[in-house]
C-alpha positions as CSV (number, residue, x, y, z in Angstrom):
1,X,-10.6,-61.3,44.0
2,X,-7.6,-60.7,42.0
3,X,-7.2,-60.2,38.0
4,X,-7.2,-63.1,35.2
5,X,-4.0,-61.4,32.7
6,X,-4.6,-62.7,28.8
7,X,-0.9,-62.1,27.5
8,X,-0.2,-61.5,23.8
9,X,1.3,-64.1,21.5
10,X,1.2,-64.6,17.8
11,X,-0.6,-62.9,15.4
12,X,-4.1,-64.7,15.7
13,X,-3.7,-64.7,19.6
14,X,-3.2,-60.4,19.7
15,X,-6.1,-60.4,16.7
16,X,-8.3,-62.1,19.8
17,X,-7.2,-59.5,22.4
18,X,-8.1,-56.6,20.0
19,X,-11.6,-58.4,19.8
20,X,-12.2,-59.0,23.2
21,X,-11.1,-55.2,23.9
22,X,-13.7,-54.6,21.7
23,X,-16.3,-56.7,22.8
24,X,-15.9,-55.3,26.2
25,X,-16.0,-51.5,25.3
26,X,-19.4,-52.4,24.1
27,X,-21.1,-54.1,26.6
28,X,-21.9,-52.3,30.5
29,X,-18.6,-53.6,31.9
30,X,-16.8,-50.7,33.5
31,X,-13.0,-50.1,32.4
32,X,-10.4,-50.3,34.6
33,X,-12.6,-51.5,37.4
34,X,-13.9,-55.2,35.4
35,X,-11.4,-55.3,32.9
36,X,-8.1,-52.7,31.7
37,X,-4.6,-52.7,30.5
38,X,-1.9,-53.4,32.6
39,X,0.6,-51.0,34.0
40,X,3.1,-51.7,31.9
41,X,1.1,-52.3,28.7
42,X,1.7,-56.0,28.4
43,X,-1.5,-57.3,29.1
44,X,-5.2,-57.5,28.7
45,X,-6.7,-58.1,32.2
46,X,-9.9,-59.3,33.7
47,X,-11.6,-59.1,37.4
48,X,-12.1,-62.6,38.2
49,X,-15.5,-62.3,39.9
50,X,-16.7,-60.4,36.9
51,X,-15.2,-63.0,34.5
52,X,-16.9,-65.6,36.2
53,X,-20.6,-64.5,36.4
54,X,-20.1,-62.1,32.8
55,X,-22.8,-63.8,30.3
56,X,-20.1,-64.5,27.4
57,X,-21.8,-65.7,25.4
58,X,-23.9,-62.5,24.7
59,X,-20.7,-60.3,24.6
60,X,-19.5,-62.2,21.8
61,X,-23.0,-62.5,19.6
62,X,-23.5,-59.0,20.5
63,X,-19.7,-58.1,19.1
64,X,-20.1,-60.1,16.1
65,X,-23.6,-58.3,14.8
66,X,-22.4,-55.2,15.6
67,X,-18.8,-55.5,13.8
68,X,-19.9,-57.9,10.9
69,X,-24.1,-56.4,10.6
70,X,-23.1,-53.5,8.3
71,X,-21.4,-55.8,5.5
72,X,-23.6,-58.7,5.6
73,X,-26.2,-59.8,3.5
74,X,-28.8,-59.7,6.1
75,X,-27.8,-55.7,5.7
76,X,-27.8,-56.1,2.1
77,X,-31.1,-57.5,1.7
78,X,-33.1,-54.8,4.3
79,X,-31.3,-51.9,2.2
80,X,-33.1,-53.8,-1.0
81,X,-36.3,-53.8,0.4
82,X,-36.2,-49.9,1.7
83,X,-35.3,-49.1,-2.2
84,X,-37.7,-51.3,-3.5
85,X,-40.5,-49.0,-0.9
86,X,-39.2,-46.2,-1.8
87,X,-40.0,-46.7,-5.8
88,X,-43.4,-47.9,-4.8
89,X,-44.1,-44.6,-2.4
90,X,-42.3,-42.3,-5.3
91,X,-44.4,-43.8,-7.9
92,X,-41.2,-45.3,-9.5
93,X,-41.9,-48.9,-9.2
94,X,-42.0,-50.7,-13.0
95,X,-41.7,-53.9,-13.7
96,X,-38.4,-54.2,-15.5
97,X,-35.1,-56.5,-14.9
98,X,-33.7,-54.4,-12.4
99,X,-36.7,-55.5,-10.0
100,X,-36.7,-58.7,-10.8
101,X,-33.5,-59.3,-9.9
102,X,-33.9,-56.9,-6.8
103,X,-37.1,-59.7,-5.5
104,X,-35.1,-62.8,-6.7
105,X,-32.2,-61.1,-4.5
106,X,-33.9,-61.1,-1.7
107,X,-35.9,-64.4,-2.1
108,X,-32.7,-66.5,-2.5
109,X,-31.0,-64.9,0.7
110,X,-33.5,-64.7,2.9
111,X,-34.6,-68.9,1.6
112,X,-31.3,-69.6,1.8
113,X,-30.4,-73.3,3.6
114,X,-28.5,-70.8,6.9
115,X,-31.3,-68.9,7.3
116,X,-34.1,-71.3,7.6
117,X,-32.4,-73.2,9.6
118,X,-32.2,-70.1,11.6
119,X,-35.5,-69.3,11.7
120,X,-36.4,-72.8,12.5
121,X,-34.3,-72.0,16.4
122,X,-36.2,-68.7,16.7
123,X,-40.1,-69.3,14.9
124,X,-41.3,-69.6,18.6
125,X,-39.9,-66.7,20.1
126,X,-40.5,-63.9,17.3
127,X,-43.6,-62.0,16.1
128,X,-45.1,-62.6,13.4
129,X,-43.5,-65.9,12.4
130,X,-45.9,-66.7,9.9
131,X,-44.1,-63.8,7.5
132,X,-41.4,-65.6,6.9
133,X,-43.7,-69.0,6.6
134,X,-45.7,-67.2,4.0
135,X,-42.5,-66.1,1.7
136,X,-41.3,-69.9,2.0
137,X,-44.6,-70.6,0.3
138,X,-44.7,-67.7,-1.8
139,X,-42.1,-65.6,-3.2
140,X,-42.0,-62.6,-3.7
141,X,-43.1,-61.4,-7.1
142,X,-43.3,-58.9,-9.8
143,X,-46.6,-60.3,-10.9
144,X,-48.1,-58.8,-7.8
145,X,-49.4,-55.7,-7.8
146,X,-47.6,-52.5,-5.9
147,X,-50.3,-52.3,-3.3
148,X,-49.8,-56.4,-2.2
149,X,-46.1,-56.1,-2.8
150,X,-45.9,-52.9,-0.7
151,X,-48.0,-54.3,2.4
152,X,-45.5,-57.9,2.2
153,X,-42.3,-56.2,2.2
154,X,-43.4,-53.8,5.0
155,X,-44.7,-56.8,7.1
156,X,-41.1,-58.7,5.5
157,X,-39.5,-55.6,7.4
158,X,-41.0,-55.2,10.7
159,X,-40.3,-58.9,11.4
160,X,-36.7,-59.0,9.9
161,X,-35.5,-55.4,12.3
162,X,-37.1,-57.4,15.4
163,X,-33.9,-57.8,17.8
164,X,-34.1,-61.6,17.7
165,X,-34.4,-61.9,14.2
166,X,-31.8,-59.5,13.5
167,X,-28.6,-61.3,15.4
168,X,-30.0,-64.8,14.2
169,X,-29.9,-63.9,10.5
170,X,-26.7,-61.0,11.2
171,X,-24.8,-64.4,12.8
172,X,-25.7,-66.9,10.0
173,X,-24.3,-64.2,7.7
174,X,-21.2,-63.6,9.1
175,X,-20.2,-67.0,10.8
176,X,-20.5,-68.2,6.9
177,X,-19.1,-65.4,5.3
178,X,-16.4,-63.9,7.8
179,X,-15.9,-65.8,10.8
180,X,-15.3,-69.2,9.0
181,X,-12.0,-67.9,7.0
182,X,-10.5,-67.7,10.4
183,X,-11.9,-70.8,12.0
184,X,-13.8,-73.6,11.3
185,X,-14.7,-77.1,12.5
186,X,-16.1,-76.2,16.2
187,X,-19.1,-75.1,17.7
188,X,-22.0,-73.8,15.1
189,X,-19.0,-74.2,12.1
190,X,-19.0,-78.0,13.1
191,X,-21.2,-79.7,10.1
192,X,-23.4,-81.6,12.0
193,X,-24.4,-78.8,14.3
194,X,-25.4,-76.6,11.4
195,X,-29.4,-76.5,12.2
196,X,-28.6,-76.2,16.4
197,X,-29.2,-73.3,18.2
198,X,-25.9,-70.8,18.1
199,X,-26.0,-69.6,21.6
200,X,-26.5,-72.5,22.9
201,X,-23.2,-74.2,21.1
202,X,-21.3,-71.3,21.7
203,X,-21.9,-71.6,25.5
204,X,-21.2,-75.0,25.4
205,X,-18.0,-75.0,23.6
206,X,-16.5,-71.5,24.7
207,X,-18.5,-70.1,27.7
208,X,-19.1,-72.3,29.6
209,X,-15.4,-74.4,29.7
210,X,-14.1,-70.4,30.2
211,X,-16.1,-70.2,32.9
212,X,-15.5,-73.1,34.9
213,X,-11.7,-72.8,33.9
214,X,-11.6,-69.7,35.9
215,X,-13.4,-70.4,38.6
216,X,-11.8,-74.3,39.3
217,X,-7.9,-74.9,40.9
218,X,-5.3,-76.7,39.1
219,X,-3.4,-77.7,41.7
220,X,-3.0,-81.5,40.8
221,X,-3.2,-80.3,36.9
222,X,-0.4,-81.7,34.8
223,X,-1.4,-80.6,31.2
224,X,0.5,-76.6,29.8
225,X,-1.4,-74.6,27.8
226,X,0.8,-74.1,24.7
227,X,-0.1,-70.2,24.1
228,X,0.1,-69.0,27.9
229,X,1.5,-72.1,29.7
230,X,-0.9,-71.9,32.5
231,X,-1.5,-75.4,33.7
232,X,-5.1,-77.3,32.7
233,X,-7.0,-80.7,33.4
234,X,-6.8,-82.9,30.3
235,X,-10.6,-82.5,30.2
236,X,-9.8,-79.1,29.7
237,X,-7.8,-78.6,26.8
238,X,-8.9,-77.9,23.4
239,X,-7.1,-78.3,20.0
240,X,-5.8,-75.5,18.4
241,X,-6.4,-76.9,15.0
242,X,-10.0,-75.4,14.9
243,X,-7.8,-72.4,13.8
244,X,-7.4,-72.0,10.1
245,X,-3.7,-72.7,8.5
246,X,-2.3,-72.8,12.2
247,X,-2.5,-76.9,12.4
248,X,-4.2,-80.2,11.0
249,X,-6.2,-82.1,13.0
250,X,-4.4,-83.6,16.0
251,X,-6.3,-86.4,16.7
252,X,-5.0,-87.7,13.1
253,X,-2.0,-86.6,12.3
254,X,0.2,-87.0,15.4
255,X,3.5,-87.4,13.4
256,X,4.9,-84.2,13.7
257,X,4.8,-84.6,17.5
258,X,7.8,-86.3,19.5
259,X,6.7,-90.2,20.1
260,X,3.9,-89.2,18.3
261,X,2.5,-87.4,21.5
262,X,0.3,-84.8,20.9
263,X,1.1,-81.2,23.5
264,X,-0.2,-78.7,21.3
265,X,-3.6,-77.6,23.1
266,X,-4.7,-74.7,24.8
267,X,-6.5,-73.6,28.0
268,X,-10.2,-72.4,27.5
269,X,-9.1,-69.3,28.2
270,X,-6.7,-69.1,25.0
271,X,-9.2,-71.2,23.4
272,X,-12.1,-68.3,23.6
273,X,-9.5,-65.5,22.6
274,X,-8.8,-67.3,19.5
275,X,-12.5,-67.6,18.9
276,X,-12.7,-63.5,19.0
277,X,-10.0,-63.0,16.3
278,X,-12.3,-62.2,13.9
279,X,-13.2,-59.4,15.7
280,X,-9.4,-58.0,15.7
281,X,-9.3,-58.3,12.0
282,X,-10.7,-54.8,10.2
283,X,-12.5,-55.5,6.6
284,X,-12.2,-53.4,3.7
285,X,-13.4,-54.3,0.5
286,X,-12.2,-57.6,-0.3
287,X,-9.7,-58.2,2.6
288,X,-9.2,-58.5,6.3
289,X,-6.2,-56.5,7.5
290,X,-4.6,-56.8,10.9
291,X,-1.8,-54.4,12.0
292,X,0.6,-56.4,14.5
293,X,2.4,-54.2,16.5
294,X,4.2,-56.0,19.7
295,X,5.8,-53.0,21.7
296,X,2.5,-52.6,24.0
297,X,-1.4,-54.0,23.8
298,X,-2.2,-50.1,23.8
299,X,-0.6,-49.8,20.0
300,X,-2.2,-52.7,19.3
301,X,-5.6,-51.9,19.9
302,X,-5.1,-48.6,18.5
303,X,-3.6,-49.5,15.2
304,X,-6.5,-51.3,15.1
305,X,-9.3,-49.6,16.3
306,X,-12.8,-49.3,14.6
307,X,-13.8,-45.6,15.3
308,X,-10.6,-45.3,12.5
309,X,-12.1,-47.5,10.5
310,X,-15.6,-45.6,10.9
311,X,-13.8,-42.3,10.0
312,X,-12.6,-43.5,6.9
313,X,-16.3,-45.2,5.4
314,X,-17.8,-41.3,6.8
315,X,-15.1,-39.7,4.5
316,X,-15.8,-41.4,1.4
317,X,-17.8,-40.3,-1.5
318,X,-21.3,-41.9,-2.2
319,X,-21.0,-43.8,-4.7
320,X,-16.9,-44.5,-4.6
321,X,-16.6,-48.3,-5.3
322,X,-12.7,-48.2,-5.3
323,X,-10.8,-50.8,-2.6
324,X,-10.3,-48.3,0.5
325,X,-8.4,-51.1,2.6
326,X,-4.8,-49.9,2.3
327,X,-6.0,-46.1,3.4
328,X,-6.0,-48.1,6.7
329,X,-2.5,-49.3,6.8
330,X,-1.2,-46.3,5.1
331,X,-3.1,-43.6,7.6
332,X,-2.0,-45.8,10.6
333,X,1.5,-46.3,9.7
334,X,2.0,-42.7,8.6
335,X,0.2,-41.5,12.0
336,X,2.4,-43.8,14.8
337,X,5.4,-42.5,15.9
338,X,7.7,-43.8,12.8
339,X,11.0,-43.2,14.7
340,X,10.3,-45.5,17.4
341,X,8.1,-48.2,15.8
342,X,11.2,-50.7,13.3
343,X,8.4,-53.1,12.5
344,X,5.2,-53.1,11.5
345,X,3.5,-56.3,10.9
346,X,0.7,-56.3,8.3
347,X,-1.5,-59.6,7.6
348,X,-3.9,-59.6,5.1
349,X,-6.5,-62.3,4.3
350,X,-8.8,-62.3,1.2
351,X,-12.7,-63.1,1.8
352,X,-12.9,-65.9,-0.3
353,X,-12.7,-69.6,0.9
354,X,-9.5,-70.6,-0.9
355,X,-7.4,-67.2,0.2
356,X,-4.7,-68.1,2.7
357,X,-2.8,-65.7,5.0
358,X,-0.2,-63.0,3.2
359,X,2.5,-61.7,5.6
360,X,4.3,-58.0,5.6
361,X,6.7,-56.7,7.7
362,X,7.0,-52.8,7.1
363,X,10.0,-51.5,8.1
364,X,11.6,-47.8,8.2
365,X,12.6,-48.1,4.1
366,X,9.1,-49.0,3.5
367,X,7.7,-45.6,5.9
368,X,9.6,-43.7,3.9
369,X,8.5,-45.1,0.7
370,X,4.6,-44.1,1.5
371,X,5.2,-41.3,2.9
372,X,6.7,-40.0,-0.2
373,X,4.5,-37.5,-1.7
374,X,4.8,-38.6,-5.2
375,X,4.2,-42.3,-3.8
376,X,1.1,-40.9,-1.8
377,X,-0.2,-38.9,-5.1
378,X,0.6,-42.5,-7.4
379,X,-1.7,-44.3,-5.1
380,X,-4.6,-42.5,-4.7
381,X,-4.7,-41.9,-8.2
382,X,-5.0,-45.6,-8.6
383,X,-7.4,-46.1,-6.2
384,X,-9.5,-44.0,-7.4
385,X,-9.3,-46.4,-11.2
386,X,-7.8,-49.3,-9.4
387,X,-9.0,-51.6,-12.6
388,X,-8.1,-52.5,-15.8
389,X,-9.3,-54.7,-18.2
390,X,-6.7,-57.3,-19.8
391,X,-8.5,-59.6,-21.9
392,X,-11.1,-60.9,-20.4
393,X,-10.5,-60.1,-16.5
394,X,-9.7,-57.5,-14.7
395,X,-7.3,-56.6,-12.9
396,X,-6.6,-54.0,-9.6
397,X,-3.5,-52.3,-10.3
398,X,-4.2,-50.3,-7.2
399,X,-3.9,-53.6,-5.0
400,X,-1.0,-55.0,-6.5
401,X,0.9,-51.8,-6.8
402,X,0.2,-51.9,-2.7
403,X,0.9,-55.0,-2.3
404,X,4.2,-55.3,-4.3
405,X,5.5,-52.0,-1.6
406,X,4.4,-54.0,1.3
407,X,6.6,-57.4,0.1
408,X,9.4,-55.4,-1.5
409,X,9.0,-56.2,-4.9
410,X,9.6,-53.7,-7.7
411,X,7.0,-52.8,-10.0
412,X,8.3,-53.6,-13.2
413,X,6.4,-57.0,-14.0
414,X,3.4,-55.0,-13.4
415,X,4.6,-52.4,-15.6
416,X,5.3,-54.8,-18.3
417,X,2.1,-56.2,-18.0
418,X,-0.1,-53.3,-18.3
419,X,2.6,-52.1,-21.5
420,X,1.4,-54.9,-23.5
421,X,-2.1,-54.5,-22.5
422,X,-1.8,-51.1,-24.2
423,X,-0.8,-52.6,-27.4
424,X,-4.4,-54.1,-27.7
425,X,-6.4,-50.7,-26.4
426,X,-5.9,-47.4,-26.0
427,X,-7.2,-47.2,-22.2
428,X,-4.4,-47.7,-19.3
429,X,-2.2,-45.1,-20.2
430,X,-2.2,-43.2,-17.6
431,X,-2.2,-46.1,-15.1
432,X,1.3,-47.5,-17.1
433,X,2.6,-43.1,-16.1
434,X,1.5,-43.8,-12.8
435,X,2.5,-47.1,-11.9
436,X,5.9,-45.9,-13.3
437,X,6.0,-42.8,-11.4
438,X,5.4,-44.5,-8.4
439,X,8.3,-47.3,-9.1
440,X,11.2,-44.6,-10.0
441,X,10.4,-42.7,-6.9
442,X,10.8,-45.7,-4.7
443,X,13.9,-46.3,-6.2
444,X,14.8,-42.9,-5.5
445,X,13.9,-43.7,-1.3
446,X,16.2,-46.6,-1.3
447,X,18.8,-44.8,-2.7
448,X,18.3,-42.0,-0.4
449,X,18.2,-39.4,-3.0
450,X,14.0,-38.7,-3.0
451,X,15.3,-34.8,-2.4
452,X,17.0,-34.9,-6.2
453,X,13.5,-34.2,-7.8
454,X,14.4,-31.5,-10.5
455,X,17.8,-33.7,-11.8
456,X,16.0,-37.3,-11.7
457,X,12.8,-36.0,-13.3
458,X,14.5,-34.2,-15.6
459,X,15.7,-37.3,-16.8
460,X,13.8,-39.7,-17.0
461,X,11.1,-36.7,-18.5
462,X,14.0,-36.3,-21.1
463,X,14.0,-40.2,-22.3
464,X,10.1,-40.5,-22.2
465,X,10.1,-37.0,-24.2
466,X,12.9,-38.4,-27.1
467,X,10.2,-41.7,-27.3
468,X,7.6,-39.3,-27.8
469,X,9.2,-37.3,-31.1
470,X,10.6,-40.1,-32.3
471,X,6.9,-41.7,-32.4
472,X,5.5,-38.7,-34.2
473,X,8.9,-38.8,-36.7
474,X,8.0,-42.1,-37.2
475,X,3.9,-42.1,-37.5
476,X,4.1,-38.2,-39.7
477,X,7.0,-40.2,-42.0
478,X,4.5,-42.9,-42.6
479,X,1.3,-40.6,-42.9
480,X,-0.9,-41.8,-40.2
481,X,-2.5,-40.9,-36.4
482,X,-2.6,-44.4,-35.7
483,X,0.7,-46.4,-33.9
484,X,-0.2,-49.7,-35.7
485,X,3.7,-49.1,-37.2
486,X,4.9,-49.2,-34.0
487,X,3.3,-51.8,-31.9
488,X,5.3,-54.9,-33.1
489,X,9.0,-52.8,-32.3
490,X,7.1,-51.8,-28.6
491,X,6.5,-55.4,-28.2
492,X,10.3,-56.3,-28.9
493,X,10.8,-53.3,-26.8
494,X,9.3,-55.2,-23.7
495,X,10.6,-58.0,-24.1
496,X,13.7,-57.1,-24.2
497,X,13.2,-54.9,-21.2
498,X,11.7,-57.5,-19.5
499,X,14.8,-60.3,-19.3
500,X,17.0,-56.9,-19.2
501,X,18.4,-57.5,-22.7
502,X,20.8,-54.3,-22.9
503,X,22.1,-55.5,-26.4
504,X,18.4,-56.3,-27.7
505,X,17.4,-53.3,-26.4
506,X,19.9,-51.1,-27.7
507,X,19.9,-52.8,-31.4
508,X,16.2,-52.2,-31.9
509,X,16.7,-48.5,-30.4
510,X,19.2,-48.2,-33.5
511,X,17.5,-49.4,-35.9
512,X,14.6,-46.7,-35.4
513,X,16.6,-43.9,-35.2
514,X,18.4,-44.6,-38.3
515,X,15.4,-44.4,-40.0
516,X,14.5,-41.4,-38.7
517,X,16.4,-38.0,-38.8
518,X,17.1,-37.4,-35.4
519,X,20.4,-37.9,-33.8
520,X,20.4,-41.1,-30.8
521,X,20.0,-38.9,-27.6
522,X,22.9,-39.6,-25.1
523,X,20.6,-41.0,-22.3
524,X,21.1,-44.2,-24.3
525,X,24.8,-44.5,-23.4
526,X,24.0,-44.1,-19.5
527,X,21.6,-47.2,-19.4
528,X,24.5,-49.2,-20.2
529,X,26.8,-50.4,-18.0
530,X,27.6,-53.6,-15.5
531,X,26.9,-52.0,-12.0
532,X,23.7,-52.2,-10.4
533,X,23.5,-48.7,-10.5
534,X,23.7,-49.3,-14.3
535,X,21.2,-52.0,-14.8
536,X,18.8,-49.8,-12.3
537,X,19.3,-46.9,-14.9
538,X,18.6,-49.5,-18.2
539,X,14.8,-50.0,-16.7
540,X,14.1,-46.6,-15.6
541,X,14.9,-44.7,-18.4
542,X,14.1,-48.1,-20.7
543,X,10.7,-47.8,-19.7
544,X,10.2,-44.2,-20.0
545,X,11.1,-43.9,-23.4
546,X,8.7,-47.2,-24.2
547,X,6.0,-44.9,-22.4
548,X,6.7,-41.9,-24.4
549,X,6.6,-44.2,-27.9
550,X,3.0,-45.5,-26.7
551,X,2.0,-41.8,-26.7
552,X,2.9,-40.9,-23.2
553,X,3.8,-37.0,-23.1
554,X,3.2,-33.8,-20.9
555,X,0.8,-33.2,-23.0
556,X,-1.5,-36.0,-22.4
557,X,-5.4,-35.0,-20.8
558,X,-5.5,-38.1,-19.1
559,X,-2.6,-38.6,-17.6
560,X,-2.8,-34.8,-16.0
């Protein structure tokens, strides 16, 4: 019957692929009989008699609950319920605010506007529909006793784990939560369609144009797909600005097309693999990270895959609340075959509705960077504190420290930033050592000179040492533990490190050790200078001895 090849394309387009790799190896299709790789990695393909009788509709619900019903709230809210039953069994049930706001959790979710609407497509096809009737008239309550509360969460259970119940509330979950950051406007994400049965719009927006697609000749068709160029009927085509950020809608704004023509559609084919990009996309804490790799559609599903994903959540700690996303990128990137991979694409996408797209291409510098041991060390000392409190928000130094590597930006804003925080508490000290640590070494990488360890740490250990006397000189001079004195001269210290002030910085440097007894150390006359080499040397060793006046020294309990 012959094979149907899905070729890769942009980064959306290969996300798709991933997902319908995915959604295959789940369901009872056989590999490399119904569907495989091509010979020379290049492709996805499909048998076309099994394409055209496969139920794909199914295959995609069933990948969606199965890759999104771990992290959703439908998850969320069963895992509430099981503690709440096991208080009541242990005898540790009380009513306090803790168990309020465990019942008003699950009231709200489960009476949420997506859910009954859900439960309004399935009420005639589930046991015991009148469960869910009952909380809609009742919520749950405090007020009742443990015995009542105990047999309507158990009955609240046993009708939420039935199969039916489970991909209906698992879908309205995710296509809300995940799948609309990726696209939106179509099928059960159209407004008007948002009480409609979900199966059945998927089949008739996706399935059922795949199907026919595949299984009609375009002899006489005149329209080309603008992902694979394969030719279509107009009837066909769909508009690839259901697709977040890739267009705006075509039927409106035709202006950016020649005579105003609109060409930008795809096949149905294209169409569903779009839809499955979701599925490509791997979530970890707060972001969805997809690893582009172009050389083959074997690296790309394997930089991707989600038994590595699996690994990692096994490995982790109960309890660890810490963003694990970048031990993704930084396991596969450190695991490939670094000497023959020059680019790595990384996209990242943030779960909240306003987050757009953020683009990285890692190349060799950048493999060398994090798989620097001290690098390594520096980051999974921040992700293990990623956060720190500056005024009233926090902020994950772990993340931006990651993501300042990944789009090759130096660290020293951040620095800064978390220097001044110090000025107002004593936490973060540590954090300042180790986002500092991390930023000298990557210098180090790029200057190809990460082997000169004992000279370079000497070094800048030596300037953050000759901050650190002359802050006790200083503090035992004026007879106090506390560096009150010293904060306003920091803060002109930052500043002037900040706009790279040599002259500012140098003055105020002066004027402290002239009221001290000890002689200016001569790592001061190196930060000066006009090459870059020279200006390089004024923030490194800048900074360090900034560091060592706050209080940073060997010494220190928390920075060890």
């Amino acid at each position: 019957m012959g094979k149907i090849e899905i070729t890769t394309g942009d980064f959306l387009k290969n996300a798709g692929i991933v997902g319908m790799k995915y959604m295959l190896d789940l369901s009872e299709a056989e590999e490399n009989k119904d569907y495989g790789i091509s010979e020379d990695e290049q492709n996805l393909w499909l048998d076309r008699q099994f394409a055209e009788h496969a139920d794909w509709t199914d295959l995609a619900f069933r990948a969606f609950v199965k890759n999104f019903g771990s992290s959703s709230t439908f998850q969320r809210v069963l895992d509430t319920i099981d503690s709440i039953l096991e208080k009541i069994e242990t005898g540790n049930w009380k009513t306090g605010k803790e168990e309020k706001e465990a019942l008003k959790y699950i009231n709200d979710k489960l009476l949420s506007n997506s859910y009954q609407a859900g439960f309004s497509n399935i009420e005639m096809d589930v046991e015991t529909p009148e469960v869910y009737r009952d909380l809609k008239k009742k919520k749950l309550s405090d007020k009742e006793t443990k015995e009542q509360l105990k047999e309507r969460l158990e009955a609240l259970k046993y009708f939420l784990e039935q199969p039916l119940c489970r991909e209906t509330f698992i879908m309205k979950s995710a296509i809300y939560t995940y799948i609309n950051r990726f696209w939106d406007g179509k099928c059960f994400l159209l407004r008007s369609n948002a009480k409609k049965d979900m199966r059945e719009l998927f089949e008739k927006e996706f399935s059922n144009p795949l199907r026919n697609y595949i299984m009609s000749e375009h002899l006489k068709a005149k329209e080309l797909c603008i992902d694979c160029g394969m030719l279509m009927d107009a009837k066909e085509k769909v508009s690839i600005a259901f697709m977040k950020d890739m267009a705006d809608d075509l039927t409106r704004k035709r202006s950016a097309f020649w005579n105003c023509k609109v060409d930008a559609w795809l096949c149905p084919l294209c169409a569903f693999v779009y839809a499955l990009s979701p599925l490509g996309f791997q979530l970890f804490a707060n972001k969805f990270v997809f690893i582009n790799i172009n050389d083959s559609v074997s690296s790309l599903i394997k930089a991707n895959s989600k038994k590595r994903k699996a690994n990692i959540q096994a490995e982790k700690e109960e309890g660890e609340r810490y963003t694990v996303w970048f031990a993704r990128i930084l396991n596969t990137v450190l695991f490939e075959k670094t000497g023959e991979l020059f680019n790595i694409q990384i996209i990242l996408r943030g779960v909240r509705a306003e987050d757009k797209y953020m683009f990285s291409i890692i190349q060799m510098e950048t493999l060398k960077i994090l798989k620097n041991n001290t690098v390594q060390k520096g980051l999974a000392c921040l992700g293990k504190y990623p956060y720190i409190k500056i005024g009233n928000d926090f902020l994950n130094v772990h993340e931006t420290v990651v993501l300042n590597i990944l789009q090759y930006r130096n660290q020293y804003a951040l620095l800064n930033k978390l220097m001044r925080a110090l000025l107002d508490t004593e936490n973060g000290l540590a954090t300042a050592y180790c986002v500092y640590m991390i930023q000298i070494w990557t210098n180090r990488v790029k200057q190809g000179k990460e082997t000169e360890e004992i000279t370079y740490m000497g070094n800048s250990i030596s300037m953050r040492n000759n901050g650190y006397n002359l802050r006790t000189d200083i503090m035992s001079a004026k007879g106090t533990d506390k560096d009150n004195c010293l904060r306003g001269t920091i803060y002109q210290l930052l500043n002037a490190l900040s706009v790279r002030d040599e002259k500012r910085f140098i003055d105020i440097v002066i004027r402290m050790y002239n009221s001290s007894h000890r002689l200016m150390p001569d790592g001061f006359v190196y930060m000066l200078g006009t090459r870059e080499q020279d200006k390089e040397k004024f923030l490194e060793y800048g900074y360090a001895f900034v560091l060592g006046l706050q209080g940073s020294h060997p010494d220190n309990k928390e920075e060890k």
